[in-house]
C-alpha positions as CSV (number, residue, x, y, z in Angstrom):
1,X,151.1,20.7,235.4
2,X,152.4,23.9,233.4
3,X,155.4,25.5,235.0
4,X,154.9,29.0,236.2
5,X,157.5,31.3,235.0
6,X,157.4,35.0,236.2
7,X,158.8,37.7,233.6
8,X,160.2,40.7,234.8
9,X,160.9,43.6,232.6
10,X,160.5,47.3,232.1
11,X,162.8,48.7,235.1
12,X,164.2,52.0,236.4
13,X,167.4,52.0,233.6
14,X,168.3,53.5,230.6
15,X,167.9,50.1,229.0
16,X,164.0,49.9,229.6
17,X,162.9,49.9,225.6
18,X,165.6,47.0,225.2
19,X,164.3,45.2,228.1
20,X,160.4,45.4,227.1
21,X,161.5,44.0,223.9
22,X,163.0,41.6,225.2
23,X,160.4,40.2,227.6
24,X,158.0,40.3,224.2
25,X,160.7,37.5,223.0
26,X,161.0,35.5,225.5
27,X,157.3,35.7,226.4
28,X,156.8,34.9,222.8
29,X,159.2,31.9,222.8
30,X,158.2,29.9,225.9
31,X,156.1,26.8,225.1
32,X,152.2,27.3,225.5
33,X,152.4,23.6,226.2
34,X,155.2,23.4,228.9
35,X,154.5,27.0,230.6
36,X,152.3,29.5,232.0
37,X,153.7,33.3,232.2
38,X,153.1,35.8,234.3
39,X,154.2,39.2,233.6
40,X,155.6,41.4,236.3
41,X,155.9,45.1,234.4
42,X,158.3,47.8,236.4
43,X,157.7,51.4,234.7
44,X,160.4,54.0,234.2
45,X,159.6,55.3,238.6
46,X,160.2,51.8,239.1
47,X,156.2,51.1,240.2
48,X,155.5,47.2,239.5
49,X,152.5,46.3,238.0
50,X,150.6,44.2,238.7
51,X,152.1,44.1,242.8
52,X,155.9,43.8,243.3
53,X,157.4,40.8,244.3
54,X,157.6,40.2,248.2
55,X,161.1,39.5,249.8
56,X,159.5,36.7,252.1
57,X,159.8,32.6,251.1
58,X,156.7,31.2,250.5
59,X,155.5,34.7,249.3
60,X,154.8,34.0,245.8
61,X,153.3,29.6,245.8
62,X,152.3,31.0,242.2
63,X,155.7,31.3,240.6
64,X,158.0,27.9,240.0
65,X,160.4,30.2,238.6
66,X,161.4,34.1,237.6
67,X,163.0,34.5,234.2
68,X,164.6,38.5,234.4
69,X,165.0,40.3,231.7
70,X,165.7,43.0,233.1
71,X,168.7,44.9,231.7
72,X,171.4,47.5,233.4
73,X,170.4,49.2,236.7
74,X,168.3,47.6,239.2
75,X,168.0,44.4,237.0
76,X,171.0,43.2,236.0
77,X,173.1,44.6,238.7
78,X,172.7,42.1,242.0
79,X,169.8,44.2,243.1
80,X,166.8,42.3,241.4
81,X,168.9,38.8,242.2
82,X,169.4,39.7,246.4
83,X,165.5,40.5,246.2
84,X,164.7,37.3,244.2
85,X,167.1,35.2,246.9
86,X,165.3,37.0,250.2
87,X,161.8,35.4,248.5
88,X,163.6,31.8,247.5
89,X,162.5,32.2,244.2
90,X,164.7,29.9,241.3
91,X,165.6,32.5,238.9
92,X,167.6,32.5,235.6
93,X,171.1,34.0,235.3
94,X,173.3,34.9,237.7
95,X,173.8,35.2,240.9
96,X,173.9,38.4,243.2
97,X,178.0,38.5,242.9
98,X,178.3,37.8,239.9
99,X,175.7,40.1,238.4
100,X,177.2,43.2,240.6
101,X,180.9,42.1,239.7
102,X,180.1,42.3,235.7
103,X,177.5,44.7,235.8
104,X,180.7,47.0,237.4
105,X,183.5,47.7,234.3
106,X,186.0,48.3,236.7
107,X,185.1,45.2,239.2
108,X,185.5,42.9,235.9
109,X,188.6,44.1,234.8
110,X,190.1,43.9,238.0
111,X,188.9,40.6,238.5
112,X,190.0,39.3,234.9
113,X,193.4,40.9,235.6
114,X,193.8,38.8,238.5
115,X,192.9,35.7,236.3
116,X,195.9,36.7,234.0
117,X,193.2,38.0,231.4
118,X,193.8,39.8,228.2
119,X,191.7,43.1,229.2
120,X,192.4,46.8,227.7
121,X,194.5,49.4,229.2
122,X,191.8,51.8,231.3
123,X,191.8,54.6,233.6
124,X,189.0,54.6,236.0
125,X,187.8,58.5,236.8
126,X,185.2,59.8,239.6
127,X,182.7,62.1,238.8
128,X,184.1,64.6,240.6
129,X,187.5,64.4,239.0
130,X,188.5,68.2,238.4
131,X,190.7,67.4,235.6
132,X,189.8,64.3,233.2
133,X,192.1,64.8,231.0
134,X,195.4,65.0,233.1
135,X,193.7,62.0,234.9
136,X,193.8,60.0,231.8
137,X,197.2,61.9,230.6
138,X,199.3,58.3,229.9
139,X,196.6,56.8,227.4
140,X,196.7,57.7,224.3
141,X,193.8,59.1,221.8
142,X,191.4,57.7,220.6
143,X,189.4,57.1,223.8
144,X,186.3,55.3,224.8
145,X,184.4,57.2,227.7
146,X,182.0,54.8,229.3
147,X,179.6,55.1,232.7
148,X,180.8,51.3,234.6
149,X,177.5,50.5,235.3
150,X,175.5,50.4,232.3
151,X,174.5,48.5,229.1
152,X,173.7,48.7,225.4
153,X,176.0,51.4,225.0
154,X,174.2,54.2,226.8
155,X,176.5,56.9,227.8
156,X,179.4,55.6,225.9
157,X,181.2,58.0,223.4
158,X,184.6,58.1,221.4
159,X,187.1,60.6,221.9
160,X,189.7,61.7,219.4
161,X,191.0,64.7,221.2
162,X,190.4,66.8,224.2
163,X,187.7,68.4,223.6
164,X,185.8,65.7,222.4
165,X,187.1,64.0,226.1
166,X,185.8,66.5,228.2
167,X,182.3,66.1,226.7
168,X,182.5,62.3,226.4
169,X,183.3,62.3,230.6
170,X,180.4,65.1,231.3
171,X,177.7,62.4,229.2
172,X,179.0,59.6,231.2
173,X,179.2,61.3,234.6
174,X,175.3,61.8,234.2
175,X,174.6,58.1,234.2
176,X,177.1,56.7,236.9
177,X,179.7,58.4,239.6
178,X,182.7,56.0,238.5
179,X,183.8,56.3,234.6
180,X,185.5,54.0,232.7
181,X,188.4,55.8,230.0
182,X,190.1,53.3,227.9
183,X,192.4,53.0,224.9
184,X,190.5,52.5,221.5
185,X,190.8,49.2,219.8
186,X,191.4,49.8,216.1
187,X,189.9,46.3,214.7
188,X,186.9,43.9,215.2
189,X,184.1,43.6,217.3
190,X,183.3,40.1,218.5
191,X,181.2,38.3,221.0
192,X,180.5,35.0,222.5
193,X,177.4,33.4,224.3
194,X,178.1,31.2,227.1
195,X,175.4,28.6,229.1
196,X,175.8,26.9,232.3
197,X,176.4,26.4,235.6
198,X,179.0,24.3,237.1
199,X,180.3,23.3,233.3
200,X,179.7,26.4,231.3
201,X,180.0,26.1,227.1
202,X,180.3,28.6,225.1
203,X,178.7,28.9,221.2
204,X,180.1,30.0,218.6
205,X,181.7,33.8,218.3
206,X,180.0,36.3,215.7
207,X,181.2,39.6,214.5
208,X,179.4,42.9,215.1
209,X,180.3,45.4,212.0
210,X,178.9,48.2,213.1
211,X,177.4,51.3,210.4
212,X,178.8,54.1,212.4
213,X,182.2,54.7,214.1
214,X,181.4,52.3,217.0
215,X,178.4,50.4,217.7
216,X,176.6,52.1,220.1
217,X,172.9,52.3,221.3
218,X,171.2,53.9,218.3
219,X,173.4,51.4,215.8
220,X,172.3,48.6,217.8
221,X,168.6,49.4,218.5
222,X,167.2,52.2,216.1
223,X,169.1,52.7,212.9
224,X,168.8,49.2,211.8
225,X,172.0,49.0,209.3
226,X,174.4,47.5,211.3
227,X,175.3,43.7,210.0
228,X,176.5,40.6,211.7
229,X,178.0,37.5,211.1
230,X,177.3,34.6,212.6
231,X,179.6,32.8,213.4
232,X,182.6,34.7,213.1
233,X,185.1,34.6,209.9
234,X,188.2,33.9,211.6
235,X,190.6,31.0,212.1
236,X,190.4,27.8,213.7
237,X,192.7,29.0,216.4
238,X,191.1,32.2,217.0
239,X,187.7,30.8,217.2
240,X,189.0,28.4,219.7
241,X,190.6,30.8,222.0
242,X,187.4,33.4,222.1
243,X,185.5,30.3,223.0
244,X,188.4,29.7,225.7
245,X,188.4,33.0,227.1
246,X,184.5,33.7,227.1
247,X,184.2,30.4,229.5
248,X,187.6,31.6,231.3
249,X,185.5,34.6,232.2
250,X,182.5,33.9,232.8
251,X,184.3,31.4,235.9
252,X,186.4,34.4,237.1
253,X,183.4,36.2,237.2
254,X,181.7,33.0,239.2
255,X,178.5,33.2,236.4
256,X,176.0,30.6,236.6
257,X,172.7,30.4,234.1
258,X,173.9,32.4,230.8
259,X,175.9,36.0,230.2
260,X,177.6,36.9,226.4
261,X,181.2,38.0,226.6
262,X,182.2,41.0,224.4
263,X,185.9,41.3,222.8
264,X,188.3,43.0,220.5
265,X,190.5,41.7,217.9
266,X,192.8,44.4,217.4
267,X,193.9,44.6,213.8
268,X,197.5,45.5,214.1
269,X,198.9,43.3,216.5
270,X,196.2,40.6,216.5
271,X,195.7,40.6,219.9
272,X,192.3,39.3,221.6
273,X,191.2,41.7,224.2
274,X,187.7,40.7,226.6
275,X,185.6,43.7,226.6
276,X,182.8,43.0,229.1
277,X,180.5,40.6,230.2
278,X,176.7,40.9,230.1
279,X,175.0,38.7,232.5
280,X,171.2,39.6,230.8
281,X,172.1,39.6,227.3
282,X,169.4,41.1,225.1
283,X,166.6,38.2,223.9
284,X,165.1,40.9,221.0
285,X,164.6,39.6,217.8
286,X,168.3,41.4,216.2
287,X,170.0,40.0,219.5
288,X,173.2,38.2,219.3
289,X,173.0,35.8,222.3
290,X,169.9,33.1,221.0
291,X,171.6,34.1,217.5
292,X,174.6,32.1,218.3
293,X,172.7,29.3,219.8
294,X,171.1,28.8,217.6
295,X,174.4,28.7,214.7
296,X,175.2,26.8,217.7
297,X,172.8,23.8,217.9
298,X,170.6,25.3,220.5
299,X,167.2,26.6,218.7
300,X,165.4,29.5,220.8
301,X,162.6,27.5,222.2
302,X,164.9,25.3,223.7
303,X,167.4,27.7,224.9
304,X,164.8,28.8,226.9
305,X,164.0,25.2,228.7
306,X,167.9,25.3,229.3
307,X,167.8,28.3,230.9
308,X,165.2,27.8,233.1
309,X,166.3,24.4,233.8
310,X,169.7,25.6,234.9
311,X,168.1,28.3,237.1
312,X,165.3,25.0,238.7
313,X,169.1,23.4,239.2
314,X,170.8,25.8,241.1
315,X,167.9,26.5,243.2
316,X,167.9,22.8,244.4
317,X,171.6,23.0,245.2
318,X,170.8,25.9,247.3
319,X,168.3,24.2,249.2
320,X,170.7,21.4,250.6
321,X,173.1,24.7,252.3
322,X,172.3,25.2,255.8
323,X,171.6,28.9,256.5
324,X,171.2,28.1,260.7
325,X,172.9,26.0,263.8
């Protein structure tokens, strides 16, 4: 018999484009022979379509397993995973902790800090901070202004001076109450995909080179000049420690299923900075994650079966906890 794999995607974010293009990938890329879909589409209001998903076991015998692709708010955040775990459903990615811990900037620096790890010097700033800029007074310009919990660069803007600060805070208050103000990296852009469970690996890095200042949602998604390089042009050692760090991460972050880890190189001192982690990486066809797989070894059909593999895996470890006396 076929497996039945549930896609979710749409969602109340400001990622809901990405995510509906990436559900057309993946939907795309599943074996006719292996699977059937089912597609579960949540609008802008958040109305599912065709009926939501129940948070009862034994709701849904028609689903072996959800795949999400649902990224940002109420997809990528815990919420969607604590709804998928109330109706035992095997799903793919992470977990309810770790998807709230890395969907939260300031929750995954803290935790990387703890784990000794090379993150950049931020300032974290409530919406209703009355001064931004003597709140953020001992880092120095330029500035990235970023809402913590959101993807694809939504809300994120560069400051060079005050001004430009003040603005860059009011954009990013409007799409989260906790803001994220760190130092500007001068240098390059890389990321890493990782895949796993209990013994996470991690593909080889690439290298963003963004068209415009910073790479940010319309360079990503719209403009359609920004290049890549896969893998990465750098040195045997740096390659390995990206690699090192991204898996370093994704454990601190307790990850299971997949996420791509996001870094810096900064130019003058050579320094390797972690960015962020994204738990739902994009699946379009310009996305980075499968990308590297597949420079990797790992061909997108297949990267699929992994995935939902991993998720059928960690399912059936849950099953042997006891959740009574």
């Amino acid at each position: 018999m076929k497996l039945r794999v549930a896609v979710l995607y749409g969602g109340r974010t400001g990622e809901h484009e990405v995510s509906v293009r990436s559900a057309r990938s993946i939907l795309d890329g599943l074996d006719k022979e292996k699977y059937e879909t089912i597609e579960y589409f949540i609008d802008k209001e958040g109305k599912w379509s065709p009926h939501p998903i129940l948070p009862e076991p034994g709701a849904h015998p028609d689903i072996d397993v959800v795949f999400p692709a649902l990224h940002g708010t109420f997809g990528e955040d815990g919420t969607m995973q604590g709804l998928l775990e109330l109706a035992d459903l095997p799903y793919v990615g992470a977990g309810v902790l770790a998807s709230a811990v890395s969907m939260d900037k300031e929750m995954m620096k803290r935790v990387c800090k703890e784990r000794m790890l090379p993150i950049v010097d931020y300032v974290t700033v409530s919406r209703g901070c009355g001064n931004v800029v003597n709140a953020t007074r001992r880092l120095p310009f330029p500035m990235f202004v970023k809402p913590a919990n959101l993807g694809s660069s939504v809300g994120i803007s560069k400051a060079h001076d005050e001004p430009e600060l003040e603005a860059a805070f009011a954009l990013a208050a409007q799409f989260d109450w906790k803001v994220i103000v760190e130092r500007a990296i001068e240098g390059r852009e890389l990321e890493c995909s990782v895949l796993g469970n209990e013994a996470p690996i991690a593909s080889l890095p690439c290298e963003i080179l963004p068209s415009r200042e910073f790479y940010d949602y319309e360079d990503k998604y719209l403009l359609d000049r920004a290049r890549t390089k896969v893998p990465a042009e750098l040195t045997e050692d740096q390659t390995a420690e990206i690699r090192r760090l991204a898996v370093e991460c994704y454990r601190a972050v307790e990850c299971e299923g997949m996420a791509r880890v996001d870094f810096f190189l900064e130019k003058e001192s050579g320094h390797i900075y972690i960015n962020e982690i994204n738990t739902i990486p994009g699946f379009t066809s310009i996305s980075m994650y499968p990308k590297m797989w597949e420079q990797s070894g790992i061909p997108f059909g297949p990267l699929l079966d992994q995935l939902i593999e991993l998720a059928l895996d960690r399912h059936k470890r849950k099953q042997q906890t006891r959740f009574a006396r």
